[in-house]
GUTORKOL-996180 format. One line per 8 residues: number of its first residue (from 0); their letters; for each residue x, z, y of N, C-alpha, C. Coordinates in Angstrom, 1 decimal, decimal comma, padded with zeros to 4 digits. Layout:
N
NUM) A) X:Z:Y:X:Z:Y:X:Z:Y | ...;
REM end
This chain:
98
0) XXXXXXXX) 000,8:000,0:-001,2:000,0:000,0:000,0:000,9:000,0:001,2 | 000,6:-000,8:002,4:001,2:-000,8:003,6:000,7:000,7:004,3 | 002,2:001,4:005,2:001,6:002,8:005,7:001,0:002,1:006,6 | 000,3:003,2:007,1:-001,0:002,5:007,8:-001,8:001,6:008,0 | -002,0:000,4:007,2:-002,8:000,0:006,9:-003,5:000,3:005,9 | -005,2:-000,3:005,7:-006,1:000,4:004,5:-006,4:-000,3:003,7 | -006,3:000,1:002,3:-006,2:-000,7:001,3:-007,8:-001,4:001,1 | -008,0:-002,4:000,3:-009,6:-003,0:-000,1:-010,2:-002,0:-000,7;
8) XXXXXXXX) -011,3:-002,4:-000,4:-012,4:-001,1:-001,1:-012,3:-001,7:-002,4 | -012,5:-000,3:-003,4:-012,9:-000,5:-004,9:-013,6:000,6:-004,9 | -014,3:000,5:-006,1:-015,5:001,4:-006,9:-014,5:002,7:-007,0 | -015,6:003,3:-006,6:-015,2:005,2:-006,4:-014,7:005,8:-007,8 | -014,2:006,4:-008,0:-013,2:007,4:-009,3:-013,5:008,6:-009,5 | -013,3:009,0:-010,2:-013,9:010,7:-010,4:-013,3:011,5:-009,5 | -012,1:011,0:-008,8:-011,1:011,7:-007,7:-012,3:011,4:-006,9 | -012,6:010,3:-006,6:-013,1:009,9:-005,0:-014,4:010,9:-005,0;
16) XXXXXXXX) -015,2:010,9:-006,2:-016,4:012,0:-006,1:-016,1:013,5:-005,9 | -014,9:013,7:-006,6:-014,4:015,1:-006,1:-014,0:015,5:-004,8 | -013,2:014,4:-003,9:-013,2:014,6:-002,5:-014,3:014,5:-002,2 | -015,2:013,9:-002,1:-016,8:014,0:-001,2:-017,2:014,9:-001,5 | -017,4:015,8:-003,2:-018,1:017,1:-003,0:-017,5:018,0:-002,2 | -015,6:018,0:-002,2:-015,2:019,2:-001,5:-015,7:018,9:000,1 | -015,8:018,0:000,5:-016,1:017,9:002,1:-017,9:018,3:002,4 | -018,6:018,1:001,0:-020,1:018,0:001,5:-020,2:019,1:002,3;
24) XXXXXXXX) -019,8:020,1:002,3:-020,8:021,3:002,7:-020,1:021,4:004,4 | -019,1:020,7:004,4:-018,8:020,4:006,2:-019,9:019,5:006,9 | -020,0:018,4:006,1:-020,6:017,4:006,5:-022,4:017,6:006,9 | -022,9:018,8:005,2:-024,0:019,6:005,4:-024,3:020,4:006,9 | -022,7:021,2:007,0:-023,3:022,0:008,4:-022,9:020,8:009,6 | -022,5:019,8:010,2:-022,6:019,4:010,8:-024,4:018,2:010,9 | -024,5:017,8:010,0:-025,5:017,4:009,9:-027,0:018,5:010,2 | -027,1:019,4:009,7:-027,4:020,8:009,3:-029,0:020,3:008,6;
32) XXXXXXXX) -027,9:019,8:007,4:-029,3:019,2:006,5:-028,7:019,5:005,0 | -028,4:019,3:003,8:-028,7:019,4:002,7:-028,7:018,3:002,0 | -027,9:017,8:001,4:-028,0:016,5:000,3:-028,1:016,7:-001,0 | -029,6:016,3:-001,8:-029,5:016,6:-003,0:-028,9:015,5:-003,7 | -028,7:014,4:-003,0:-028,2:012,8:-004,0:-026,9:013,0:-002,9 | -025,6:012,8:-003,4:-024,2:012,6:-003,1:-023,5:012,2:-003,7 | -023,4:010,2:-004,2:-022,5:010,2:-005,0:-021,8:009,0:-004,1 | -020,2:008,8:-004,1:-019,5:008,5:-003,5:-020,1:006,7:-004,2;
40) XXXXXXXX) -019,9:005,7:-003,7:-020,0:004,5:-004,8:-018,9:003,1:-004,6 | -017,7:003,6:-003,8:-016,6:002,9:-003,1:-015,8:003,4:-002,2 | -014,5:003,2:-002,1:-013,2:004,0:-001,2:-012,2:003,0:-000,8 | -011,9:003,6:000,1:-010,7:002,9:001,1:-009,4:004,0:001,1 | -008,0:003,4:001,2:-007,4:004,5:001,7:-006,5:004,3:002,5 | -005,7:005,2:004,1:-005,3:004,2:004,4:-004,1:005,6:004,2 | -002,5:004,8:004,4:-001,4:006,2:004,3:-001,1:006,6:005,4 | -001,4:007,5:006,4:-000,6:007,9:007,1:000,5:009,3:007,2;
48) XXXXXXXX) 000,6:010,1:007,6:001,1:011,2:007,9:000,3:012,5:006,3 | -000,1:011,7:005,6:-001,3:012,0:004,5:-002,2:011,3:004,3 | -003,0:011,0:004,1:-003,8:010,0:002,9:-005,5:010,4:003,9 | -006,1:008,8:004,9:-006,9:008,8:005,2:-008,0:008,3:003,7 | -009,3:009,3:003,6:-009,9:008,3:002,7:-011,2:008,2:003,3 | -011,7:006,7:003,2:-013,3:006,2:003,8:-014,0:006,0:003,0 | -015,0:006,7:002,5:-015,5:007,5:000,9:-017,2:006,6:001,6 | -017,7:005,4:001,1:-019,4:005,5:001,2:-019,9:006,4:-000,3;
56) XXXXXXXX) -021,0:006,8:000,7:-021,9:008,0:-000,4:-023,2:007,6:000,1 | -023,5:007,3:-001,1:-025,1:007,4:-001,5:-025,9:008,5:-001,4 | -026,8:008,9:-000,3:-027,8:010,3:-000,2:-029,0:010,1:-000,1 | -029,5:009,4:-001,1:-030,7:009,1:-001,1:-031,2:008,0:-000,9 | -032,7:007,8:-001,2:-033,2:006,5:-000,9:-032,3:005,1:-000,9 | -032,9:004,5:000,2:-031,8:003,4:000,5:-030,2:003,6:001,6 | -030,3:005,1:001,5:-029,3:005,8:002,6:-028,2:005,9:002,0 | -027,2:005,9:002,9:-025,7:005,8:002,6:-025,3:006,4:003,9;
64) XXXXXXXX) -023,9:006,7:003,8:-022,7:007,4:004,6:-021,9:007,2:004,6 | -020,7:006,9:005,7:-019,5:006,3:005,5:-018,8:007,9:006,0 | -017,8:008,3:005,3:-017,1:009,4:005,1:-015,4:008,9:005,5 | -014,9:009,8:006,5:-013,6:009,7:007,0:-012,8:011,0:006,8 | -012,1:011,3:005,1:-011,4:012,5:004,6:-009,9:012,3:005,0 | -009,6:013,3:005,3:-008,3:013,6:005,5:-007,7:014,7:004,2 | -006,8:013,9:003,7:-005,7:014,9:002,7:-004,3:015,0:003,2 | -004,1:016,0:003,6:-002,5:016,6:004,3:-001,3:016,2:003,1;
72) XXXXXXXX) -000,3:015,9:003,5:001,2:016,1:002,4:000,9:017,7:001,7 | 001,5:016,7:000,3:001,3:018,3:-000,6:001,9:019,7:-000,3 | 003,3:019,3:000,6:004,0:020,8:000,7:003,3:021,5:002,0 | 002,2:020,8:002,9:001,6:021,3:003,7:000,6:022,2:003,3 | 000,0:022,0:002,2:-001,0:022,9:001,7:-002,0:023,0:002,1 | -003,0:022,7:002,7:-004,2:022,5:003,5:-005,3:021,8:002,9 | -006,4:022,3:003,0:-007,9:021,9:002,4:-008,2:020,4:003,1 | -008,9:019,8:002,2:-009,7:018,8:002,7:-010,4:018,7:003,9;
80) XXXXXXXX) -009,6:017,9:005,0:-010,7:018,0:006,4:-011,4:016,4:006,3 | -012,6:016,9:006,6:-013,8:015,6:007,1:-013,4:015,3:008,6 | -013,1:014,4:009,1:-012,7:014,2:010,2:-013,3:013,2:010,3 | -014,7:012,7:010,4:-015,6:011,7:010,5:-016,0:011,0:010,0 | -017,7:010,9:010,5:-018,8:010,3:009,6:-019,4:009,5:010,0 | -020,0:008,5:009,5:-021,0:007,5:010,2:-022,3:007,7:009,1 | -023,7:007,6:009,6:-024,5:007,6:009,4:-025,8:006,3:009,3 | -026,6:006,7:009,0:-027,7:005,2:008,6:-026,4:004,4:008,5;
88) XXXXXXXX) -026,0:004,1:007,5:-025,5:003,5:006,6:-026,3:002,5:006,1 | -026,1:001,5:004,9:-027,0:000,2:004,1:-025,7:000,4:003,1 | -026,3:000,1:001,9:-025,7:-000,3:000,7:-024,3:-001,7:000,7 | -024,8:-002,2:001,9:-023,8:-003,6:001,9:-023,0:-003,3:003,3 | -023,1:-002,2:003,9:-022,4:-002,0:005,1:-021,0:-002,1:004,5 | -020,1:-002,7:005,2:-018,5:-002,9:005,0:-017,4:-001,4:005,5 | -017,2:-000,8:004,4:-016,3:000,2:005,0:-014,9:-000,2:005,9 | -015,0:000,4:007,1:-014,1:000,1:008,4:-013,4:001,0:008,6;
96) XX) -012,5:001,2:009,7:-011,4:002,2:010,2:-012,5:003,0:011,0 | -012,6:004,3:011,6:-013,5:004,4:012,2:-012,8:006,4:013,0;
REM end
């Protein structure tokens, strides 16, 4: 992968569903709503200074979310930050930099 550039979307991983659960409950209190349907269904990643990832998740209905995770270098040790979301999402929307 080029650093800083983001790689093509592919189909989400059991990793990629694991990062969206660990961020749901940020995303929950910023939203200050509750998602019972959360499943990631495609990922981007881009490298910088640690590992940007652009996670679309499925929450229902015809609803989607474009997710902007941040993972720190390992020897920094630091939790998963959500560092931005897009919303009304569509199943065919193109994951972007955002």
């Amino acid at each position: 992968m080029l650093c800083g550039g983001a790689s093509k979307a592919q189909p989400a991983t059991s990793e990629t569903q694991q990062i969206a659960d660990e961020v749901k409950p940020q995303l929950e209190e910023k939203e200050g709503k509750t998602f019972d349907v959360f499943t990631a269904v495609e990922f981007k990643t881009q490298l910088v200074a640690g590992t940007n990832y652009f996670i679309k998740v499925h929450v229902g209905n015809d609803e989607f979310m474009h997710l902007r995770v941040f993972r720190s270098l390992p020897h920094e040790d630091k939790p998963l930050s959500l560092h931005g979301y897009q919303s009304s999402k569509t199943k065919h929307d193109e994951l972007t930099y955002f």
